[in-house]
Structure formats: structure tokens, C-alpha cells
C-alpha positions as a Markdown table, in Angstrom:
| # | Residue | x | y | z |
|---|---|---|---|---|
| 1 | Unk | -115.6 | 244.4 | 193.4 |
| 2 | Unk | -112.4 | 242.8 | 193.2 |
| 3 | Unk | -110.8 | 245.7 | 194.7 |
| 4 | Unk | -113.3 | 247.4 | 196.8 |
| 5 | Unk | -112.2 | 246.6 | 200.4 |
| 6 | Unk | -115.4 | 246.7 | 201.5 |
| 7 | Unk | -116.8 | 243.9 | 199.6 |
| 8 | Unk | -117.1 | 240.3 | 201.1 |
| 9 | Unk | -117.5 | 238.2 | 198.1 |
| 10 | Unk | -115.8 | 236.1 | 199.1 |
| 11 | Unk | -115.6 | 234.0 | 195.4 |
| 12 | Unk | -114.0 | 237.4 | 193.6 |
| 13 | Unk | -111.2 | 237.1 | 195.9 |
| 14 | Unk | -110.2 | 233.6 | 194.8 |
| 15 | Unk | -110.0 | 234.6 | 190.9 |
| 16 | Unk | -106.7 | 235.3 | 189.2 |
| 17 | Unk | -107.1 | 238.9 | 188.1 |
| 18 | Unk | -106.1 | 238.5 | 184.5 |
| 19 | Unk | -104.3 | 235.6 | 182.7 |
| 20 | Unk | -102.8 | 236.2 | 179.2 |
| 21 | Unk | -102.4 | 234.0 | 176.1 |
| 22 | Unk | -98.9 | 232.7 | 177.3 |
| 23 | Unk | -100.4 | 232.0 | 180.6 |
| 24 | Unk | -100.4 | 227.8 | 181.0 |
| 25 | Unk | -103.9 | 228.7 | 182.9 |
| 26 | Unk | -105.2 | 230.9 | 179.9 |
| 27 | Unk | -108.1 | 229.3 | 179.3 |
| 28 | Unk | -109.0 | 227.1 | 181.8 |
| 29 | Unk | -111.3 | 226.7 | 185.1 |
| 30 | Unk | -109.3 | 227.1 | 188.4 |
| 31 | Unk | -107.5 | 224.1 | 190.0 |
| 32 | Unk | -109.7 | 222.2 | 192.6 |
| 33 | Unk | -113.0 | 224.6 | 191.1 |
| 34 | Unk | -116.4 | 222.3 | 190.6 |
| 35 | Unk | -116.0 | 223.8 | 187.0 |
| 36 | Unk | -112.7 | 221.7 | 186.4 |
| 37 | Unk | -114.1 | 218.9 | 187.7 |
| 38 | Unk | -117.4 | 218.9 | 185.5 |
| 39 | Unk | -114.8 | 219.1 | 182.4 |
| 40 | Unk | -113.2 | 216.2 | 183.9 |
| 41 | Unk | -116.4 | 214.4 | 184.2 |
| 42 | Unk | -117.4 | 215.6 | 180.8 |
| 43 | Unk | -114.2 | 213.7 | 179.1 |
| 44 | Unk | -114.4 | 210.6 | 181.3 |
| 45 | Unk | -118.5 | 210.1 | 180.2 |
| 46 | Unk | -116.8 | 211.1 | 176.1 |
| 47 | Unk | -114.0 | 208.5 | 176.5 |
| 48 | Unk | -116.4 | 205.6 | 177.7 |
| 49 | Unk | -119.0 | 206.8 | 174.7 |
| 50 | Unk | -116.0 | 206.2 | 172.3 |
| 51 | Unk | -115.0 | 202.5 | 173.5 |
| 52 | Unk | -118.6 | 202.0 | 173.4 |
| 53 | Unk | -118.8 | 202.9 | 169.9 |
| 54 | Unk | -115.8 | 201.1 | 169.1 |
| 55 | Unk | -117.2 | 197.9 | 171.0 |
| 56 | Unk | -120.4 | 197.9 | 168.5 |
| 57 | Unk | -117.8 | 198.5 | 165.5 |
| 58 | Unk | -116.4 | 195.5 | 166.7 |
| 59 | Unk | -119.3 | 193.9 | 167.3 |
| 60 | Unk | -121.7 | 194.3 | 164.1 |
| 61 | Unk | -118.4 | 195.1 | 161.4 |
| 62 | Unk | -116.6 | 192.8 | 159.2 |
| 63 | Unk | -113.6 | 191.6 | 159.3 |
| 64 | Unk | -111.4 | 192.4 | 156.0 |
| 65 | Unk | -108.6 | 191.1 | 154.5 |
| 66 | Unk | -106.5 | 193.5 | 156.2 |
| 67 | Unk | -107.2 | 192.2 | 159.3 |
| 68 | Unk | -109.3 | 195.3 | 160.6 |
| 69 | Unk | -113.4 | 196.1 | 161.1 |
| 70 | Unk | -115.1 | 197.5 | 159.0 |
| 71 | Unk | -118.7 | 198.7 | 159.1 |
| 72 | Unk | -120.7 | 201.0 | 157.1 |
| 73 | Unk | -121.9 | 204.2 | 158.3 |
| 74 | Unk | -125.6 | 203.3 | 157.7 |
| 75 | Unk | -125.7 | 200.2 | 159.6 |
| 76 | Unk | -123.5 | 201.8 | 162.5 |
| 77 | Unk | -126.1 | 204.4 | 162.7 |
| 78 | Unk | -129.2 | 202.1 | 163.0 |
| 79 | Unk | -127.2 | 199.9 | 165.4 |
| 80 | Unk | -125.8 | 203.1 | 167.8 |
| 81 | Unk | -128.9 | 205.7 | 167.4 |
| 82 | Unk | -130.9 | 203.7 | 170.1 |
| 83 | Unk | -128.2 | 203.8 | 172.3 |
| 84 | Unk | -126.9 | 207.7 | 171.8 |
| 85 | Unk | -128.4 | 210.8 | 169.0 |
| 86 | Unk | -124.4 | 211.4 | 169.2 |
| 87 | Unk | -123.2 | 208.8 | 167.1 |
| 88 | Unk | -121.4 | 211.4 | 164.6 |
| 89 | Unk | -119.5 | 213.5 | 167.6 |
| 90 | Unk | -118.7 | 210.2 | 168.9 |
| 91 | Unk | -117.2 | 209.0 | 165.6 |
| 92 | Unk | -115.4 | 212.3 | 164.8 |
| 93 | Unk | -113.7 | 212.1 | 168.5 |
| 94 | Unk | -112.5 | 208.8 | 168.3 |
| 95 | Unk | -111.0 | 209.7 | 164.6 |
| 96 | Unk | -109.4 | 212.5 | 166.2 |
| 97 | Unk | -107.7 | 210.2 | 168.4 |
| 98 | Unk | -106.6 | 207.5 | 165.8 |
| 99 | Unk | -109.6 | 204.8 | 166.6 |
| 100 | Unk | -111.4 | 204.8 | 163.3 |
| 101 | Unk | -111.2 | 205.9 | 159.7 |
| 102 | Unk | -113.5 | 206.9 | 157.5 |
| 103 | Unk | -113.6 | 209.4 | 154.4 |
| 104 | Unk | -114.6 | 213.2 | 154.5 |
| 105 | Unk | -114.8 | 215.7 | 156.9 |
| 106 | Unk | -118.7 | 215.0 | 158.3 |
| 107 | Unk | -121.4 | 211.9 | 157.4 |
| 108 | Unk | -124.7 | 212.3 | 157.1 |
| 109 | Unk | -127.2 | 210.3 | 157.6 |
| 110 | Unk | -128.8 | 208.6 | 154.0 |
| 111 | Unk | -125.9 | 210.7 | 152.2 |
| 112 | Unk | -123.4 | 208.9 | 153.1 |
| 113 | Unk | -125.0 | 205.6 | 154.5 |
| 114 | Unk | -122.2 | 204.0 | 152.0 |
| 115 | Unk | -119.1 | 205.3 | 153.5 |
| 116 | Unk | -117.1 | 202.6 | 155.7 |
| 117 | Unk | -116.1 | 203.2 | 158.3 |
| 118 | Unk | -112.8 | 201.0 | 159.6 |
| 119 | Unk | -111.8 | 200.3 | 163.5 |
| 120 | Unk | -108.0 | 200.8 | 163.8 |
């Protein structure tokens, strides 16, 4: 349709025609598109989830001798699971960006209830 000169879609117009893997748009929405701006959204509601969860770290954790809060993973869970089912996403995304630490790749819930979890 893109190239049928008879077609008045006017949305196929506005689409690059290809993009390739060195492209520095490869990969993502349109500038300005409502698509962009729902990822945008997306990682502004994600970044406010993580201070949240670092607040309640804060909040219910102990403070070692190291100076930093520590909580376990069982009582974070109790404590964040009424506020948000996405308490492991949430913890894995602020790891990812140097807030917390905590041992293994994933925690599960009564498995690892033990592990501690540290505010950095």
C-alpha cells in the first residue's frame, strides 16, 4: 500500500520504509508517535515503582554495621505485595540500576524468604 498511488492511508505514508540493525531508529517507535510516548509513560510509572520500593526498604529494613538497609526478602514481600504483585520485576530493575543487592539471579517466594536483600 505503501507504494500504490492510489491509496490514501494516510498512516503508511508516515512510516520509514525499512530501518536496519545500524539504524539509531532500529528498533524503536517513531519520534512524536502515541507509541513513544506510552514507552515513555511506561518508564516514568517503573521508575516511581522502584523509589517506592526503595522507600519501604528503607522504611521496614535494618540498619547494619555497614551503614546500609537491609531487609529480607520475605518480609519485603509481605510488606510490598499489598501495594504491587510486581515486587520481583520491581526488585530486579532497581538491581539492574545499582539500588539494591541481593544474591541469585531470581527469588522466590518461601524459597528464598531468607535471602537479604541490601539498599545501596
Amino acid at each position: 500500500q505503501r507504494k500504490n498511488p492510489f491509496s490514501s492511508d494516510d498512516r503508511l505514508v508516515s512510516k520509514p520504509v525499512h530501518t536496519h540493525r545500524g539504524d539509531p531508529t532500529y528498533g524503536r517507535p517513531p519520534e512524536g508517535s502515541r507509541t513513544e510516548q506510552r514507552g515513555k509513560d511506561a518508564h516514568s510509572h517503573v521508575g516511581k515503582e522502584v523509589e517506592e520500593l526503595c522507600l519501604i526498604i528503607r522504611n521496614t529494613g535494618q540498619v547494619g554495621e555497614d551503614g546500609h538497609v537491609s531487609v529480607t526478602f520475605g518480609q519485603l514481600f509481605e510488606t510490598y505485595v499489598t501495594i504491587s504483585n510486581k515486587v520481583v520485576g520491581i526488585l530486579l530493575r532497581a538491581r539492574k540500576h545499582g539500588l539494591v543487592h541481593f544474591e541469585g539471579e531470581m527469588l522466590w517466594q518461601g524459597k528464598d524468604d531468607h535471602v537479604v536483600i541490601t539498599l545501596l
